[in-house]
Backbone as ProteinMPNN parsed JSONL, in Angstrom:
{"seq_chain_A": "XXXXXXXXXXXXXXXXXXXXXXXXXXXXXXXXXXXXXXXXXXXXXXXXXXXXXXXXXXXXXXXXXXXXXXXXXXXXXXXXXXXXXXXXXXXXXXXXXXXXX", "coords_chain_A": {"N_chain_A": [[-53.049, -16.349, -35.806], [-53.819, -19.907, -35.039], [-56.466, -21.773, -35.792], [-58.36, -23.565, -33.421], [-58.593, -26.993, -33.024], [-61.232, -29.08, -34.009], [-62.965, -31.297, -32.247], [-63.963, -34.205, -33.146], [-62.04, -33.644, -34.722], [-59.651, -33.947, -33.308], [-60.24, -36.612, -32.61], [-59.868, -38.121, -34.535], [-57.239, -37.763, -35.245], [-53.946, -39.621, -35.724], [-52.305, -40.41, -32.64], [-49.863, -41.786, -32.652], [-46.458, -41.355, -33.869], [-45.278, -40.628, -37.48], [-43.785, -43.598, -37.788], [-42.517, -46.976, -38.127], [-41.263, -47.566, -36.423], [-40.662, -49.601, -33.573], [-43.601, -51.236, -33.918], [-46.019, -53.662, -33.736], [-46.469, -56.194, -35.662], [-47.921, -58.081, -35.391], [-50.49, -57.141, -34.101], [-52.964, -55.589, -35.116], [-54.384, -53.211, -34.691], [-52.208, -51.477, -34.388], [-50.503, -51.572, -36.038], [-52.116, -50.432, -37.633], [-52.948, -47.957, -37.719], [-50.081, -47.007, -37.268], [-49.749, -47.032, -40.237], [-51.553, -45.092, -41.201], [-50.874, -42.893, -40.139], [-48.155, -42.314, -41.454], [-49.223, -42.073, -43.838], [-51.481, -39.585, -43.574], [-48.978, -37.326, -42.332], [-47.885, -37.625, -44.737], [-49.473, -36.607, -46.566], [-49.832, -34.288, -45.356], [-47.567, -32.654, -45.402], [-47.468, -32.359, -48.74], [-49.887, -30.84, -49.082], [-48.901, -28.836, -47.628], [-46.523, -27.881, -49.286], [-48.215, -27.15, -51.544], [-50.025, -24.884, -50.807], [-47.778, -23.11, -50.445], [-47.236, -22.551, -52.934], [-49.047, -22.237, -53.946], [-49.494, -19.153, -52.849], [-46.932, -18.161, -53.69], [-47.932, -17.457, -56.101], [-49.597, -15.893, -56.235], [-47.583, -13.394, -55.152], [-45.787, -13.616, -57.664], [-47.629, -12.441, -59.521], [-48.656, -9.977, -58.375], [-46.001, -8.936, -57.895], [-45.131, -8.753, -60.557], [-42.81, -7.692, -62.873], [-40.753, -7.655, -60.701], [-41.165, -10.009, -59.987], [-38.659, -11.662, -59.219], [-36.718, -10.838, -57.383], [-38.362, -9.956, -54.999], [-40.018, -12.523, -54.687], [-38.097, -14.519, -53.824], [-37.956, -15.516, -51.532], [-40.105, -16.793, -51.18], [-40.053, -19.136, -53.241], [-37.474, -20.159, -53.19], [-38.235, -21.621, -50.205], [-40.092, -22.804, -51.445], [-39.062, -24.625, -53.354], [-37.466, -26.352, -52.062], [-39.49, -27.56, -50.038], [-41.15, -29.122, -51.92], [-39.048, -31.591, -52.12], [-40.35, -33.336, -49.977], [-42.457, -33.163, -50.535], [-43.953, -35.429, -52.408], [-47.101, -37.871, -51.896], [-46.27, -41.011, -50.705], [-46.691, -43.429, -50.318], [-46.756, -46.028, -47.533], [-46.019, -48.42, -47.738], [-42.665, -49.016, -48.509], [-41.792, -48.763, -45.918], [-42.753, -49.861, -44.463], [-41.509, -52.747, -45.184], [-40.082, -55.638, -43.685], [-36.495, -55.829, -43.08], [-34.452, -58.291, -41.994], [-31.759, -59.218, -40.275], [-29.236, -61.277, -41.94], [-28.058, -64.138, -39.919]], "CA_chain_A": [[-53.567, -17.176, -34.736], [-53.765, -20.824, -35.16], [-57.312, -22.164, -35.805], [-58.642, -24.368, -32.787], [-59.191, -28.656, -33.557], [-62.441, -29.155, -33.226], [-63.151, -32.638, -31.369], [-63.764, -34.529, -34.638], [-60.602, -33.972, -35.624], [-58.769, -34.447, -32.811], [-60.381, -38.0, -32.235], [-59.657, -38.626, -35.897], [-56.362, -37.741, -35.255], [-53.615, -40.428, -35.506], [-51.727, -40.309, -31.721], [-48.827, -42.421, -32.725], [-45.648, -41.2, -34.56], [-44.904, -41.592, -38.543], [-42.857, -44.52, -38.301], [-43.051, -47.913, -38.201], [-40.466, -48.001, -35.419], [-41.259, -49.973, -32.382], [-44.553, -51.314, -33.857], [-45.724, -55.206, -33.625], [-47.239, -56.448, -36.986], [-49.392, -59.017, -35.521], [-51.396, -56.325, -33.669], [-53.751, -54.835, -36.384], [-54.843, -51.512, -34.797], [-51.293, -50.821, -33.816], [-50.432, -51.525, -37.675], [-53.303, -49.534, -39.072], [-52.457, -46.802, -37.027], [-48.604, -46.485, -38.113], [-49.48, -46.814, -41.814], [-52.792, -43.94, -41.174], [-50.125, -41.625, -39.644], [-47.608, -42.116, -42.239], [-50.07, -41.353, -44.809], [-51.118, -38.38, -43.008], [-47.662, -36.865, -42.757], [-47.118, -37.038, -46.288], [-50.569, -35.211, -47.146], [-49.686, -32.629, -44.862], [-46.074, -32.08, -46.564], [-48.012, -32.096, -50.022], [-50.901, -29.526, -48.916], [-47.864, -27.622, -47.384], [-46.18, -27.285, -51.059], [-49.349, -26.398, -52.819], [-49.866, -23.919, -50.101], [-46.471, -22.248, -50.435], [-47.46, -22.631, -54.528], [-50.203, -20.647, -54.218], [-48.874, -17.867, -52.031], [-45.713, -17.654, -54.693], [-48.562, -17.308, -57.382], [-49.979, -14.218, -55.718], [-46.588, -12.579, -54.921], [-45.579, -13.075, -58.416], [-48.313, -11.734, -59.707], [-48.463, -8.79, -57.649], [-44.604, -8.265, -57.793], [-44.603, -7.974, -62.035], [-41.353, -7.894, -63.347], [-39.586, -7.801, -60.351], [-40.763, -11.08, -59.111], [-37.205, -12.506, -59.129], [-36.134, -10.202, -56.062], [-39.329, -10.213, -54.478], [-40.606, -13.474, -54.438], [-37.182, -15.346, -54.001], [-37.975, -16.408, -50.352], [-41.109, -18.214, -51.436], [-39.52, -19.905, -54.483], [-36.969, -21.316, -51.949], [-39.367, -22.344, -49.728], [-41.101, -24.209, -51.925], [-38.183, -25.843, -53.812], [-36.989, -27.324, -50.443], [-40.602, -28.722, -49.541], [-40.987, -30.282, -52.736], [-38.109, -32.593, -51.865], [-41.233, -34.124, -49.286], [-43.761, -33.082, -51.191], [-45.124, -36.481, -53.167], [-46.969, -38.78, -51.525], [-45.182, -42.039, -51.551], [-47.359, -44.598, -49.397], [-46.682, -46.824, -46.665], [-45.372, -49.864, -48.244], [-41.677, -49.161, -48.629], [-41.532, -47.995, -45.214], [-43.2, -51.218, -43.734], [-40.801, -53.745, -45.31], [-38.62, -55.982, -42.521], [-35.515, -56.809, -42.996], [-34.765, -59.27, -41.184], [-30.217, -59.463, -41.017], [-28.61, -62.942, -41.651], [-27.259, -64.8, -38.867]], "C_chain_A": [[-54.106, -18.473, -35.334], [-55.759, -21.047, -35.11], [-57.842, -23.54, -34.939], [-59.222, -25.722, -33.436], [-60.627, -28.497, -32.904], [-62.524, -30.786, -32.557], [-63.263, -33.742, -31.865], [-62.656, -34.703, -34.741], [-59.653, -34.576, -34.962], [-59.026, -36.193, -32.223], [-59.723, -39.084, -33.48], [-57.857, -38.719, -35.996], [-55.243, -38.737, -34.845], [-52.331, -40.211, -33.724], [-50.17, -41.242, -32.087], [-47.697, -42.012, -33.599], [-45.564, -41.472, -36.014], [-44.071, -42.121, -39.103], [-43.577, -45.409, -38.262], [-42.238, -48.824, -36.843], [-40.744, -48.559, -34.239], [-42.89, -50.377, -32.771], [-44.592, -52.927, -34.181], [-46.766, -55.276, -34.644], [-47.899, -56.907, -36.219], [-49.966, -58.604, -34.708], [-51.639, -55.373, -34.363], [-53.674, -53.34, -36.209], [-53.503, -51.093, -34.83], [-50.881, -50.268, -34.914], [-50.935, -50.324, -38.466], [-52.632, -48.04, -38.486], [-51.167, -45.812, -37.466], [-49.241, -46.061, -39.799], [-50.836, -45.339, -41.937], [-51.835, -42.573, -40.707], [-48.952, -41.483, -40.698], [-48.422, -41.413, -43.578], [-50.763, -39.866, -44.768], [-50.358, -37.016, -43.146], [-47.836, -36.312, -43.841], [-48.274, -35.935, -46.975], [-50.505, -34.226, -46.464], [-48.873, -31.55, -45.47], [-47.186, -31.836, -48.058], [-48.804, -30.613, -49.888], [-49.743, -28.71, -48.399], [-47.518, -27.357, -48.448], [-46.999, -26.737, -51.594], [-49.801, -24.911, -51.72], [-48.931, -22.421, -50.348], [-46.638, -22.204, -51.98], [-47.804, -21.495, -54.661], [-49.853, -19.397, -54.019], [-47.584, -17.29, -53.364], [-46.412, -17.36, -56.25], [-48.67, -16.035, -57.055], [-48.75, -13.362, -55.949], [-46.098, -12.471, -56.845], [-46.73, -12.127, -59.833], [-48.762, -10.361, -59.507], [-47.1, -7.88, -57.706], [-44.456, -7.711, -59.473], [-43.199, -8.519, -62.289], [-40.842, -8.398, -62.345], [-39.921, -8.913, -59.219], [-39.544, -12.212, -58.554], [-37.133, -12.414, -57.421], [-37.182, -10.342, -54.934], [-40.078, -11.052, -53.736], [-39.135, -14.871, -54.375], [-37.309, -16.13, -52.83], [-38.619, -17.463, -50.215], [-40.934, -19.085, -52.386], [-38.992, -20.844, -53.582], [-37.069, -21.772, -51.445], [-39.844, -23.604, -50.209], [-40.552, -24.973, -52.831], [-37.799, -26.722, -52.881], [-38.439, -28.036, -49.899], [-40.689, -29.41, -50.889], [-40.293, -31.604, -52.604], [-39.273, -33.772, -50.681], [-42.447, -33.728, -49.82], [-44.787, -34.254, -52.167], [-45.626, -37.166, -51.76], [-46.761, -40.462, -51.951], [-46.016, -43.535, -51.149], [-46.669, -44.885, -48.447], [-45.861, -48.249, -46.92], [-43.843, -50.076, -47.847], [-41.128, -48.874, -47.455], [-41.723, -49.469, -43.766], [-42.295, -52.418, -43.871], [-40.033, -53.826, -44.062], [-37.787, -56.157, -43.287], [-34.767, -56.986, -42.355], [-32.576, -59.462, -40.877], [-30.041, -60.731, -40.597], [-27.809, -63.104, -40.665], [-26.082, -65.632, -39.281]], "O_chain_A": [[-54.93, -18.27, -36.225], [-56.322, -20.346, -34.269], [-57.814, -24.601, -35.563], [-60.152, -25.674, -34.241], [-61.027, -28.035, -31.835], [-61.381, -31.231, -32.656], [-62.709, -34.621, -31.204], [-62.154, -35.821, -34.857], [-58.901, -35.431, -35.429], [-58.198, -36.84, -31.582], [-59.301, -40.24, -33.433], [-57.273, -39.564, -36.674], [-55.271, -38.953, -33.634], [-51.286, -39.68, -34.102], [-49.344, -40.962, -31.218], [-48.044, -42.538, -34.657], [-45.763, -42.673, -36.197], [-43.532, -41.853, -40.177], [-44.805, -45.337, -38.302], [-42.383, -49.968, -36.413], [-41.29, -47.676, -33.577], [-43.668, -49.874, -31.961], [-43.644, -53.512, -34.704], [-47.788, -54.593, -34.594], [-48.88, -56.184, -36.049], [-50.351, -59.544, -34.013], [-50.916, -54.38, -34.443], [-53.219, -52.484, -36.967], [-53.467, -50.035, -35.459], [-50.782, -49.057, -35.111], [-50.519, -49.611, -39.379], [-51.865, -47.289, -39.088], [-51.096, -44.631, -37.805], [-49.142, -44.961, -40.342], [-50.808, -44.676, -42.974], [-52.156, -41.412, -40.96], [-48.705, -40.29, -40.872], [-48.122, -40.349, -44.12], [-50.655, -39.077, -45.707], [-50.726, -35.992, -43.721], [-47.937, -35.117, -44.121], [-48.095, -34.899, -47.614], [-51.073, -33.196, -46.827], [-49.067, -30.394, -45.846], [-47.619, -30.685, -48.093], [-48.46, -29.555, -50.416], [-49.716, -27.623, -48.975], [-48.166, -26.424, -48.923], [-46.703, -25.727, -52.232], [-49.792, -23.835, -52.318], [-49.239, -21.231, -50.406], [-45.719, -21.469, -52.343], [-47.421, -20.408, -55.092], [-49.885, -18.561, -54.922], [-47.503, -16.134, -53.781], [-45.779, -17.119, -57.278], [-47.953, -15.141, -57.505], [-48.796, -12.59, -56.907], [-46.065, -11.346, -57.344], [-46.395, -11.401, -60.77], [-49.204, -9.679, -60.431], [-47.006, -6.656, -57.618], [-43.902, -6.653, -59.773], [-42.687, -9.58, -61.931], [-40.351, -9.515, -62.508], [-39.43, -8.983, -58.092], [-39.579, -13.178, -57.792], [-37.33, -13.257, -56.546], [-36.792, -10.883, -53.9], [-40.646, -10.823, -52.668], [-39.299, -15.989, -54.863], [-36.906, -17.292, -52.851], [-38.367, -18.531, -49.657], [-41.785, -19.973, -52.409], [-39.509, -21.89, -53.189], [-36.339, -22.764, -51.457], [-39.976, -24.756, -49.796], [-41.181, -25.939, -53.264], [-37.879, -27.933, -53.088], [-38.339, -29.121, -49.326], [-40.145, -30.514, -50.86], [-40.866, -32.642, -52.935], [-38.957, -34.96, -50.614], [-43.488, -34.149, -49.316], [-45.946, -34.063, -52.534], [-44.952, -37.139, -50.73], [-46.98, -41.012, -53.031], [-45.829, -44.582, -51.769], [-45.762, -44.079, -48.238], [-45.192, -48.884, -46.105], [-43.538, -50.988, -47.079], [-39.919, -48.656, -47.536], [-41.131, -49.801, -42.739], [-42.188, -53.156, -42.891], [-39.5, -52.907, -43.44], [-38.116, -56.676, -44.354], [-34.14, -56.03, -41.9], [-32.192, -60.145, -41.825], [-30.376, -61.284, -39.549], [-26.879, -62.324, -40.46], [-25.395, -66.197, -38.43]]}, "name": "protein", "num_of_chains": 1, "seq": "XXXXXXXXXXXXXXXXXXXXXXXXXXXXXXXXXXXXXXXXXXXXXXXXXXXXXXXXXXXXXXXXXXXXXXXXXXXXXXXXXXXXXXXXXXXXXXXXXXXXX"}
């Protein structure tokens, strides 16, 4: 069972998508907003990996030898989030470009 937001969080919480799609630079909050939700995101993906880390610590620990067979679901798991697992910033994500006419 999912652990209820408390009111805090959900005010804290960014309401806008993490892109940068449809957003107008020269309106700040709109700005701050995109690049606070992108950043976000990516610490969620991260704490998800170390999450799925941990859990594959236990199991092989617990499994012994035959953590191969055992613990192969959470290995997989957590090779496939890795692939979103750094965070990367905001920057490269913000660039326009602009195509020649």
């Amino acid at each position: 069972m999912p652990t209820p937001e408390s009111e805090s969080f959900k005010a804290a919480k960014p309401t806008v998508p993490p892109t940068f799609d449809g957003v107008d630079y020269s309106d700040n909050k709109a700005l701050k907003a995109a690049q606070d939700s992108i950043i976000r995101e990516q610490w969620v993906q991260s704490m998800m990996a170390r999450l799925i880390r941990e859990e594959m610590g236990k199991c092989y620990r617990k499994e012994g030898v035959n953590h191969l067979e055992k613990c192969a679901h959470l290995r997989e798991r957590y090779m496939e989030q890795l692939k979103h697992a750094k965070v990367r910033g905001y920057l490269f994500e913000q660039q326009n470009y602009v195509a020649n006419q």
